[in-house]
N, C-alpha and C positions, 0 to 999 in steps of 0.2 A: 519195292523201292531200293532193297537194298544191296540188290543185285549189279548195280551198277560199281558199287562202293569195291564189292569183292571181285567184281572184275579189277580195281587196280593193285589188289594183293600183288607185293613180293616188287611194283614196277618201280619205275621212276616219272613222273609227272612236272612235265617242263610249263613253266610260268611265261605267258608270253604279255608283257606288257611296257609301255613308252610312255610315259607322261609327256604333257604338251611339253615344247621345249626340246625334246629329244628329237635327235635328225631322224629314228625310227618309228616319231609318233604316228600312227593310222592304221587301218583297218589291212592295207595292203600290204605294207611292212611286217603284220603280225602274223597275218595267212603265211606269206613265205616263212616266216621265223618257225609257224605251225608244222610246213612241209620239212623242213630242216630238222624239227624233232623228231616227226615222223619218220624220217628214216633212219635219223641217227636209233633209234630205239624208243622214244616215249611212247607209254600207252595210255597217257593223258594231258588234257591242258588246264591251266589257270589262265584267266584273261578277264578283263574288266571291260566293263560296258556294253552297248549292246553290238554298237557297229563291232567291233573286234571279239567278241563273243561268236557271232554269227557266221564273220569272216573265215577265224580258225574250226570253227567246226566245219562249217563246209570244207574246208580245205584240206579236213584230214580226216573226218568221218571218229575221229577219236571221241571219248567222252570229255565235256568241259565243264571244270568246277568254275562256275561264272560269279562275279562280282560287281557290283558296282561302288563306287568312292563318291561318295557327298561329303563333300567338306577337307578335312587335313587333316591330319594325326594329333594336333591340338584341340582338334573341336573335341575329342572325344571318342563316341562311337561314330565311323565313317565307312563301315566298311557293310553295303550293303544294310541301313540301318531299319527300312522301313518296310513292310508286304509290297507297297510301291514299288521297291528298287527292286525288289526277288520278284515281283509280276514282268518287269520290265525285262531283267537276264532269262525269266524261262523262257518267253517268250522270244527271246533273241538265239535260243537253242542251248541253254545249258540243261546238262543232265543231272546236274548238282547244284545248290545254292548255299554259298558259303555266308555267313557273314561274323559280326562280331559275337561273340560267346561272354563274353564279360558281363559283371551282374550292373555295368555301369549305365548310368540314364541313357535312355534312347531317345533320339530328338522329338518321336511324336510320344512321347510320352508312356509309350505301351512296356510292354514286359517282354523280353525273350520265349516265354512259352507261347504268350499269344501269335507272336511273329511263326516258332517254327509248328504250330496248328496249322493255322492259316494257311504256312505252304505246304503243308503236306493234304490238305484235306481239299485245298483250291487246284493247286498246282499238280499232286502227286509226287513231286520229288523231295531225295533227299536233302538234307539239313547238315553240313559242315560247319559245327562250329571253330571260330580263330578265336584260342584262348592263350591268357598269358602265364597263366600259373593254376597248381592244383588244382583252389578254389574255386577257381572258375571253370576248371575241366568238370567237376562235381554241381558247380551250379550249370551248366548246359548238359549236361545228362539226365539232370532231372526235368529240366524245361523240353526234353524229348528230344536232341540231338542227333543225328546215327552214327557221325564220329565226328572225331576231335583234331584240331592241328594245332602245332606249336607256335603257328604265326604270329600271334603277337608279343609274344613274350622280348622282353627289351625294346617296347615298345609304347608301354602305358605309362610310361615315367622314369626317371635318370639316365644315364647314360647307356649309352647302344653300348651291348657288347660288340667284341669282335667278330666270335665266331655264335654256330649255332646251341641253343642250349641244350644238352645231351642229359643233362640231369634231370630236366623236365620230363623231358620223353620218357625215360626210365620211370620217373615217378607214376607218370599220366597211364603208360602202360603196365604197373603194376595196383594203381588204387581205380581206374574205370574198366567198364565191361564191354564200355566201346574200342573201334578202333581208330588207332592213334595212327596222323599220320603226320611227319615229319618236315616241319618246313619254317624257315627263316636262317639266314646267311649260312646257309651250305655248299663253300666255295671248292670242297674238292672231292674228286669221287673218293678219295681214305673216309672225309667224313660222312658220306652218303653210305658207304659201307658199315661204319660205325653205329650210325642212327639205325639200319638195320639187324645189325648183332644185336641193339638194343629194343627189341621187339617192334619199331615201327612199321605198321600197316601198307604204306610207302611216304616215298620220300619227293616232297617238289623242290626243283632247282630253278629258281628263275635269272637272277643277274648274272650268277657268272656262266649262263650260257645265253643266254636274250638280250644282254645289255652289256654290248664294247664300249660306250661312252664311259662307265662305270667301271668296265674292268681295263681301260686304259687306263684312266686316272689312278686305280691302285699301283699299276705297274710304274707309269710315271713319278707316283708317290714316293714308291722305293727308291727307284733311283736319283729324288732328291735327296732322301735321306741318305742315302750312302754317301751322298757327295759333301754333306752336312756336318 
């Protein structure tokens, strides 16, 4: 299983996704967005759901850490929460099944190790846990993870940071055995290099290359504020 993982040693792994609302939300928009990593250089994707799961693997033959979202970042855990939601992305072609890592209630009630059993022994693939700090890098290693990301981190309570948290990653890759891999607001290749010097496994970029809605408005941002 976990040959997959060390095929994305050393790369970069582009996030392709649009929530409803976005002019690029669908299955169509993502596959192009897929082709456009692909050649830019990615040697993986992130994508959520099934229809956009299926779409970008077909479309680029890359391997896809797939997800699914039930719910909002307020409900809690939403990020791939149930064996349900990982039945449903393997089966839409992911070669990895990410979800939440945090030791926080899961909506059917079950526990993280039960969840990454399940898909390893049902499904065969591997387990991505999104953690948001140490503790929880160490509680999904021990519930059987085969690696770890930074995604949630500045996400389970107070204020979003800015930028990506690089203090983690150094921690997460000096206290786990897993590998670590690097991802939440990593808006420019300096800090993609960075997260790298810092032992990351790789690195995923998803908005500021997947999403001009988002990186227009920071740039619009700025130049209100200058005018300010």
């Amino acid at each position: 299983m976990n040959t997959v993982i060390e095929a994305l040693k050393g790369g970069l792994i582009v996030s392709c996704q649009a929530a409803p609302g976005n002019p690029l939300h669908g299955p169509q928009f993502m596959a192009a967005m897929a082709r456009a990593a692909l050649q830019g250089g990615a040697i993986g994707l992130r994508a959520e759901g099934t229809q956009d799961v299926t779409a970008v693997a077909q479309a680029t033959g890359l391997p896809v850490i797939g997800i699914r979202k039930v719910g909002s970042l307020a409900d809690g855990v939403f990020i791939t929460p149930t064996f349900r939601d990982a039945e449903a992305i393997a089966g839409a072609g992911a070669a990895i099944i990410a979800t939440d890592g945090t030791a926080r209630p899961r909506p059917d009630g079950r526990g993280l190790s039960s969840l990454i059993k399940r898909i390893h022994e049902e499904l065969a693939l591997p387990v991505m846990a999104d953690v948001d700090s140490v503790e929880a890098g160490d509680h999904a290693q021990q519930a059987g993870a085969d690696v770890l990301a930074t995604t949630l981190s500045g996400y389970t309570g107070g204020l979003v940071p800015p930028g990506p948290d690089i203090d983690l990653l150094r921690a997460l890759v000096r206290t786990s055995t897993l590998p670590v891999i690097a991802e939440g607001r990593y808006w420019t290749p300096e800090s993609v290099v960075e997260a790298a010097e810092a032992g990351a496994h790789a690195v995923v970029v998803g908005t500021a290359i997947t999403n001009p809605l988002e990186i227009t408005r920071r740039f619009a941002a700025a130049l209100d504020a200058g005018r300010s």
